[in-house]
N, C-alpha and C positions, 0 to 999 in steps of 0.2 A: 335327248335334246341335241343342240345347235349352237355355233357359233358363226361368227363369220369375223374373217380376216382380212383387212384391207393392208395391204403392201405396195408405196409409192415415193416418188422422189421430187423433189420441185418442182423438175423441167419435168414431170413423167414421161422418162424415160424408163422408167419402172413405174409399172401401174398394174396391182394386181387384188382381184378382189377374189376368196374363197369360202367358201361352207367345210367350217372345220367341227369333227365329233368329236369324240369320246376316244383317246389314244392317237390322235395327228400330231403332226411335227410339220411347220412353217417356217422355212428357210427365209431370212431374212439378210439376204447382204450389204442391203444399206437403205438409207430413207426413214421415212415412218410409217411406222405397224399398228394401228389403233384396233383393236378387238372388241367385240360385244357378242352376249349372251344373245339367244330367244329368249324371250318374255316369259319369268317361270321356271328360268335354268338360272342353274350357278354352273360359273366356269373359271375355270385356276388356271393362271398363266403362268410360264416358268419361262424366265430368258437364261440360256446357256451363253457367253462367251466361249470363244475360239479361236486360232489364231495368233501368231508369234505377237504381238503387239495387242493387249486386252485392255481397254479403257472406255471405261462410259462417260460416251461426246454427246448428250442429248441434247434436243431444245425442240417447244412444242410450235408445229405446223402454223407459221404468223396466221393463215386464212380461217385457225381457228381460236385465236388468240380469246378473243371474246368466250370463249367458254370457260376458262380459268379466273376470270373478274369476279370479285363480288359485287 
């Protein structure tokens, strides 16, 4: 199977999108990373931290805000 990796930043300035398998690693230095399966696959996501200063600053993407609603 398949994934794909979107990698991007408000202003994209970073805007990256990839087809990721079975043992990739996706360098993510900043932005958001949203990930999805093909249809029919399971996929395990693992986020490593790195870096002298390790803390999770998240918040989701406002242009997708409406998909957290009930």
């Amino acid at each position: 199977g398949y994934g794909v990796q979107r990698v991007y930043t408000d202003d994209r300035s970073l805007d990256e999108t990839m087809t990721v398998r079975d043992r990739d690693v996706v360098l993510v230095p900043r932005g958001y990373h949203p990930v999805g399966a093909a249809h029919g696959y399971t996929l395990f996501y693992l986020n490593v931290m790195a870096g002298p200063r390790r803390s999770w600053r998240f918040h989701n993407d406002p242009d997708h805000a409406w998909l957290t609603t009930a």
